[in-house]
C-alpha positions as CSV (number, residue, x, y, z in Angstrom):
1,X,99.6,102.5,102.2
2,X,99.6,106.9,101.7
3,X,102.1,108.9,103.9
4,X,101.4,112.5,105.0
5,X,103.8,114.8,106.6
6,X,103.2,116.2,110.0
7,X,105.2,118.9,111.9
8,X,106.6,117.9,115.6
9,X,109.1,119.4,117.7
10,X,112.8,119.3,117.7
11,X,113.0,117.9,120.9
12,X,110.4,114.9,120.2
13,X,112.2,114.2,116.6
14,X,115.9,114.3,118.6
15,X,114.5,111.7,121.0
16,X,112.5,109.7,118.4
17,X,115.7,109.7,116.4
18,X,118.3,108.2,119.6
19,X,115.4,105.7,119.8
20,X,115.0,104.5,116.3
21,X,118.5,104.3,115.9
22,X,118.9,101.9,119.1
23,X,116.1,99.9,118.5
24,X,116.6,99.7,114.7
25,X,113.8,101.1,113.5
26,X,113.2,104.5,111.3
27,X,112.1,107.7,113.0
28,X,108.7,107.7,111.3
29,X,108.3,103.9,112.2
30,X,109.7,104.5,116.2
31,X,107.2,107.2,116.5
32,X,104.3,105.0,114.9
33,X,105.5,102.8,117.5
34,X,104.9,105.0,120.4
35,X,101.7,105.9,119.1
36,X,100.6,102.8,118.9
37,X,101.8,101.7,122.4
38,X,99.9,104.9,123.6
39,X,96.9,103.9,122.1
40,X,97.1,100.4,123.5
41,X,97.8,101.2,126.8
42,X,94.7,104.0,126.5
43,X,92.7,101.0,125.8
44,X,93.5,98.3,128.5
45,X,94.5,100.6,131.4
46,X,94.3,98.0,133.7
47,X,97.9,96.4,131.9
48,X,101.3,97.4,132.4
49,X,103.1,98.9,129.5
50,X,105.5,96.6,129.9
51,X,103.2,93.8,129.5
52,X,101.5,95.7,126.2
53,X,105.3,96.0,124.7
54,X,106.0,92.6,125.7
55,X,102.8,91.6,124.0
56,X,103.5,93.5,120.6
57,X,106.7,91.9,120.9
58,X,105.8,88.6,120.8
59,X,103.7,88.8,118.1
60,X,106.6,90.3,115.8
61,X,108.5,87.3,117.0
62,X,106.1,84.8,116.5
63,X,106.9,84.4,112.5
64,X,110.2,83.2,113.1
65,X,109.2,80.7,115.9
66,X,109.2,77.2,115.4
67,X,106.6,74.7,116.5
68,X,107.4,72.8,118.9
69,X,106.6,69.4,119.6
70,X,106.2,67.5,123.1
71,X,107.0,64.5,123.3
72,X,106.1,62.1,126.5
73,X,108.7,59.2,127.5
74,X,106.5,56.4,128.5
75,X,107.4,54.5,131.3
């Protein structure tokens, strides 16, 4: 993976920064973040951005989720 600098403003990088910090993420990565979220939710217009967040979310948390097995009583 390469990395190239780019120039934003001080305000964005301020808020970027309270973000990253709170979510636990780096500033470059929150803003990849947002980007990404913007270009999701450019894509399926028709979904919530909640539901897109919720979405990215769960595939994050799907590594550390165990399978789970149902199991019928019988009767």
């Amino acid at each position: 993976m390469s990395f190239h600098s780019i120039k934003i403003e001080d305000e964005l990088y301020t808020v970027a920064k309270r973000h990253a910090i709170a979510e636990h993420r780096s500033i470059s990565s929150q803003i990849g973040y947002w980007a990404k979220l913007d270009k999701l939710a450019s894509e399926n217009q028709d979904l919530p951005v909640t539901f897109i967040k919720d979405i990215l979310l769960a595939q994050n948390l799907k590594e550390d989720a165990e399978l789970f097995e149902y199991r019928a009583e019988q009767i």
